[in-house]
C-alpha positions as CSV (number, residue, x, y, z in Angstrom):
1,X,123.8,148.3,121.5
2,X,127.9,145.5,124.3
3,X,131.0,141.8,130.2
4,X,132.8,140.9,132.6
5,X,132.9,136.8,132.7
6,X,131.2,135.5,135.7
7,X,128.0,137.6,133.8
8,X,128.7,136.2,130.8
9,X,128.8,132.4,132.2
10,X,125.7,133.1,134.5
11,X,123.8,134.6,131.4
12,X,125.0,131.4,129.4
13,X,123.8,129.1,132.2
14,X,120.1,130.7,132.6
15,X,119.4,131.5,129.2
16,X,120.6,127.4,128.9
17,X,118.1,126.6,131.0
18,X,114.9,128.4,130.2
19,X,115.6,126.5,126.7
20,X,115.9,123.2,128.6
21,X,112.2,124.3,130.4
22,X,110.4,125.4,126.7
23,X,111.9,124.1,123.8
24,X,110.0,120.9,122.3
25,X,112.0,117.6,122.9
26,X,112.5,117.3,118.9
27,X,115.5,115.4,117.1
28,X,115.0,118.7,114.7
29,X,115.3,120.9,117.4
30,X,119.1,122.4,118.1
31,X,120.9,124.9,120.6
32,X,123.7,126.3,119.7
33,X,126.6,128.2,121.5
34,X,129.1,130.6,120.7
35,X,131.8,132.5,122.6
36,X,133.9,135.4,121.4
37,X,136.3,138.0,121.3
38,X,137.1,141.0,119.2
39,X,139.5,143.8,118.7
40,X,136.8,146.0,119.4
41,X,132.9,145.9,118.8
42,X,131.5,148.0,115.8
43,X,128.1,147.8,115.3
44,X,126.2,149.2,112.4
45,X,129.1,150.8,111.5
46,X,129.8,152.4,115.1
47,X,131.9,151.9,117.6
48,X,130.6,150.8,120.8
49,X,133.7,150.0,123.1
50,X,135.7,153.3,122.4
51,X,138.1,151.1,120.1
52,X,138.5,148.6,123.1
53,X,138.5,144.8,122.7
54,X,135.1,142.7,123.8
55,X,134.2,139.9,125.2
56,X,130.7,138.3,123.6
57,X,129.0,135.4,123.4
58,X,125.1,133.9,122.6
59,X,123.1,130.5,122.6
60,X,120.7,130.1,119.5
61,X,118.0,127.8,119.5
62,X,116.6,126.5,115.7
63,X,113.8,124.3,115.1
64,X,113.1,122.5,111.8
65,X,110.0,124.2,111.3
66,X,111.5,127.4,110.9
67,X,111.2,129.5,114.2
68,X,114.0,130.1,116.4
69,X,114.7,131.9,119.3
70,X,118.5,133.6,120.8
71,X,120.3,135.6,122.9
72,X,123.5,137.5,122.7
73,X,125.6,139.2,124.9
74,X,128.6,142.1,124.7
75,X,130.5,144.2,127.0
76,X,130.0,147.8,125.5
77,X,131.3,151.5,126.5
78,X,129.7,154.3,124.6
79,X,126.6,154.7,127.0
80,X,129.8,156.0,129.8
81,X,130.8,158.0,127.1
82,X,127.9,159.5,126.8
83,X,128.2,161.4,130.2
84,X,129.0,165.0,130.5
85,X,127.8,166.7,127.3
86,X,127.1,170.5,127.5
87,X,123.1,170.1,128.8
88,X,124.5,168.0,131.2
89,X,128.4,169.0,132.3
90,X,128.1,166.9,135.4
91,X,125.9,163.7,134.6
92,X,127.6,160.3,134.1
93,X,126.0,157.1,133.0
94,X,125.9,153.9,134.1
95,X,125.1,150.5,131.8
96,X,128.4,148.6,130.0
97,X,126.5,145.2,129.0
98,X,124.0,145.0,126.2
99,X,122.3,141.9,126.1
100,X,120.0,140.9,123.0
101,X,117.1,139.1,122.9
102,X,115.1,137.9,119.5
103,X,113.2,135.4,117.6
104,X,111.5,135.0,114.3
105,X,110.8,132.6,111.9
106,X,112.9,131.5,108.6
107,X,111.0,130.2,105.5
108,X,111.8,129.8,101.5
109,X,109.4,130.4,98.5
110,X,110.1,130.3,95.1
111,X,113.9,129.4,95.8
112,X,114.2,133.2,97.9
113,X,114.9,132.4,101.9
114,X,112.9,134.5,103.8
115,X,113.8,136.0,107.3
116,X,111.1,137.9,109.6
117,X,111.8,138.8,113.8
118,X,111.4,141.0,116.9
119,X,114.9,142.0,118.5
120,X,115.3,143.5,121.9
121,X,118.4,145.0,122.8
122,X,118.7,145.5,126.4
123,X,121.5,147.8,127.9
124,X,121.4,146.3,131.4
125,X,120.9,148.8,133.9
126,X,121.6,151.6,132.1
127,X,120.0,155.4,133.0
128,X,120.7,157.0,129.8
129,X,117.4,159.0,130.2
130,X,119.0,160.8,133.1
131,X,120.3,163.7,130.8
132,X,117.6,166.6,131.1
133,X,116.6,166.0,127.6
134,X,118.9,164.9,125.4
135,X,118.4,161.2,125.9
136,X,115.5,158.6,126.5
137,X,116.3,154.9,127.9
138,X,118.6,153.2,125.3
139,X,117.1,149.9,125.7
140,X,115.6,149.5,122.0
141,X,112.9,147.3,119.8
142,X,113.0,146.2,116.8
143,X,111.0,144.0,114.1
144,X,112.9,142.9,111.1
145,X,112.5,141.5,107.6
146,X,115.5,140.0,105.1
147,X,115.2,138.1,102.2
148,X,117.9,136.3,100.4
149,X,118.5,135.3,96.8
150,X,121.8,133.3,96.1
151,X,124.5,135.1,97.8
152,X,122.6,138.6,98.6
153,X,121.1,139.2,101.6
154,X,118.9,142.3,101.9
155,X,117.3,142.9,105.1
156,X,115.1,145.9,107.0
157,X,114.9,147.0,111.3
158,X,112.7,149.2,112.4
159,X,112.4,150.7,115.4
160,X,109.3,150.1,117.5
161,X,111.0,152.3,120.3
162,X,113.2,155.2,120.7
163,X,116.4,154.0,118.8
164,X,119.4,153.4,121.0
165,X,118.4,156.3,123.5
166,X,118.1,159.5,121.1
167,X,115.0,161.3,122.0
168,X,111.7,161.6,119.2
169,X,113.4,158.3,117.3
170,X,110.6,155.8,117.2
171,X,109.9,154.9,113.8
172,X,113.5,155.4,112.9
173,X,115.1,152.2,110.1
174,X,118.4,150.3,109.0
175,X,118.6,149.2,105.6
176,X,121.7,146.9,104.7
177,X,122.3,144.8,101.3
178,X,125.2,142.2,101.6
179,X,127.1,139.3,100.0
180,X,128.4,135.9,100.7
181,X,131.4,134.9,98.6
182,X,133.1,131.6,98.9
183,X,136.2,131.8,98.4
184,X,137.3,128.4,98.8
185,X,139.2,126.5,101.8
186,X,136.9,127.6,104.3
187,X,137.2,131.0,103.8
188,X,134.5,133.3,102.8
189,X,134.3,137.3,101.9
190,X,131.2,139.6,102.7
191,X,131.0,143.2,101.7
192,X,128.0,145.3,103.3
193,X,126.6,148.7,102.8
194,X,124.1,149.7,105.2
195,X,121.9,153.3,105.8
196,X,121.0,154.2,109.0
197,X,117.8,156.9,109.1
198,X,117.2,158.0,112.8
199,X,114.2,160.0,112.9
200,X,113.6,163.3,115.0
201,X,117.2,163.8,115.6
202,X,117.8,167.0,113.3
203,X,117.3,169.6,116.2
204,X,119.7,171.6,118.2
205,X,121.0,168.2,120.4
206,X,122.1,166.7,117.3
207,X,122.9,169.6,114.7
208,X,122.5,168.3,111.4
209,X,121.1,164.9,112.1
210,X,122.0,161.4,113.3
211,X,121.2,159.7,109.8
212,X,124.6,157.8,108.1
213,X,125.6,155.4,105.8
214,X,128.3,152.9,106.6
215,X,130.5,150.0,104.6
216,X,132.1,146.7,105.8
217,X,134.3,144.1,103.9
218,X,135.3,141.2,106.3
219,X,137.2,138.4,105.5
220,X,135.9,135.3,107.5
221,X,138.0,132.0,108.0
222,X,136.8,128.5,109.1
223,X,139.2,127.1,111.2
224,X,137.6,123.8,112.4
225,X,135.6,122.4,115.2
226,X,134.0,125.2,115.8
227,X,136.6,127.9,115.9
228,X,136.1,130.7,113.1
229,X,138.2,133.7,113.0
230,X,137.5,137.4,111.0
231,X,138.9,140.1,110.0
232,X,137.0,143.5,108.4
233,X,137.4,146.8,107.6
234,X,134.6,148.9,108.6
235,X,133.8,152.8,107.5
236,X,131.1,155.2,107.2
237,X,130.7,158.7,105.6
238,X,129.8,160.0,109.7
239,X,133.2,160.8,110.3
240,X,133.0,164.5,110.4
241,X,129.5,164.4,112.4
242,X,130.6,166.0,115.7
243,X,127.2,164.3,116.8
244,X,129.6,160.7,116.6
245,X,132.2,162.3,118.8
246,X,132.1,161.1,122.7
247,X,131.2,163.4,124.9
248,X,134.1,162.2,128.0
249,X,136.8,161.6,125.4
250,X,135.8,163.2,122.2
251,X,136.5,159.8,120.6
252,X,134.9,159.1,116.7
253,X,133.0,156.4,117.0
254,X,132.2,157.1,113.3
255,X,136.2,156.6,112.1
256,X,137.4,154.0,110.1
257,X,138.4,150.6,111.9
258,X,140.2,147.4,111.0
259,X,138.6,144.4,113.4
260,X,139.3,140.7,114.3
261,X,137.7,138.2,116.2
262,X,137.8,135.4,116.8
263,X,134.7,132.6,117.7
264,X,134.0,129.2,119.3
265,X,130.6,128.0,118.3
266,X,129.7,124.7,120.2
C-alpha cells in the first residue's frame, strides 16, 4: 500500500517500545529489525513509487509458541498520483507513507507449516475518499491464510475492507503460489505467480475491471551479518489496462520492472 527518515526512526523507536511494554519476558521471545532500500517498491505486482527508489524498514516480534506480531513501513507515491482523474480534474491527494500493521500465528501439522493473520495497511493521512466517487479511504484490512510444503508456499488475503481505496471492493482476494530454491552460497531463487480479483470494480470508473495476474523471479543474496541484497524481475499481464495508468503522469504502474534492494536485519 509505501518515508522521510526522522518518521522512519520515530516509528522504529515507538513501535520498539510498545514491544518492550507487552511482550512476555521469554528467552523464546525475539524482536527483530530491518532497514531497507529499493530501486523502487512494487507491490503485488504494482508499482507504488512511480518507479522511484524507497526507503523501508519494520520490527518483528516472534515467540516460540507460534504468534507474532510486526510492523512495516515504506515511503509510497501512487495515492498523489491518483489526483486529477476526469471526475475529479482538480482534486489532489495527500498520504505518501503506508505503514503496516499484522499478527498471526505460525503452526506445523503433518510436516505442512501453517500460516494464519490479520494485516492492516495504513496510508497515513491520506484523503483518497475525497474524489466524488471514484475512491473510498485506502487504508485496507486483511485476514490471511498460507500453508507451506517443502519449498512451496501457497498463501490467500482477503479483504475485510474496501481494497486499497477502489469503491464496492470489500470481499475482493490475492492468491499467490511461490518457491524457495537454494541455490547454494547463500543465495536463494523464488519465482511467484500471484491473481489479484478486486471485486465491484467492472463499472464505468474502471472500464473493464481492476482484476490481474502478476509474476516475479528474484534472486536473493545473503551477504552476512545481517545484510541481504535482491534482485527481481517483476511483470504482470495489466500492462495495457488504462485503469493501471496514473492519473498526474500517465505512468504504468502495471509495466514490467527490474528491482534491487538491499536489507539490514538486526
Amino acid at each position: 500500500m509505501k518515508l522521510k527518515s526522522k518518521i522512519l526512526i520515530s516509528m522504529l523507536a515507538v513501535a520498539s517500545s510498545a514491544f518492550a511494554q507487552t511482550a512476555p519476558a521469554a528467552p523464546e521471545a525475539s524482536i527483530a529489525y530491518n532497514v531497507g532500500l529499493v530501486s523502487q517498491y512494487r507491490y503485488r505486482g504494482l508499482a507504488q513509487t512511480k518507479g522511484s527508489p524507497a526507503l523501508q524498514g519494520g520490527i518483528d516480534y516472534t515467540n516460540a509458541n507460534g504468534f507474532y506480531l510486526g510492523t512495516w513501513a515504506s515511503t509510497i507515491s501512487w495515492i498523489q498520483d491518483s489526483g486529477k482523474g476526469s471526475y475529479a480534474p482538480t482534486t489532489t491527494y495527500t498520504g505518501n507513507t503506508e505503514l503496516d500493521l499484522y499478527g498471526g500465528y505460525k503452526f506445523e501439522k503433518a510436516g505442512i507449516g501453517f500460516d494464519v493473520g490479520y494485516l492492516r495497511y495504513q496510508y497515513t493521512g491520506n484523503d483518497l475518499d475525497k474524489a466524488p466517487a471514484a475512491y473510498a479511504n485506502a487504508n485496507t484490512d486483511e485476514v490471511y491464510a498460507a500453508a507451506t510444503a517443502g519449498v512451496y508456499t501457497l498463501k490467500y488475503s482477503y479483504a475485510t475492507s474496501t481494497l486499497f481505496g477502489y469503491l464496492n471492493s470489500s470481499g475482493s482476494g490475492y492468491t499467490d503460489i511461490s518457491a524457495n530454491y537454494d541455490l547454494g552460497n547463500g543465495v536463494t531463487l523464488t519465482p511467484h505467480i500471484g491473481h489479484q480479483m478486486v471485486k465491484g470494480t467492472s463499472s464505468s470508473y474502471y472500464p473493464g475491471g481492476l482484476s490481474y495476474t502478476d509474476y516475479s523471479v528474484t534472486f536473493a543474496k545473503d551477504l552476512g551479518d545481517g545484510l541481504s541484497a535482491t534482485f527481481a524481475y517483476i511483470t504482470t499481464n495489466a500492462k495495457t489496462n488504462a485503469n493501471f495508468l496514473s492519473n498526474l503522469t500517465s505512468y504504468n504502474a502495471a509495466k514490467a520492472a527490474v528491482v534491487a534492494g538491499v536489507k539490514y536485519t538486526f
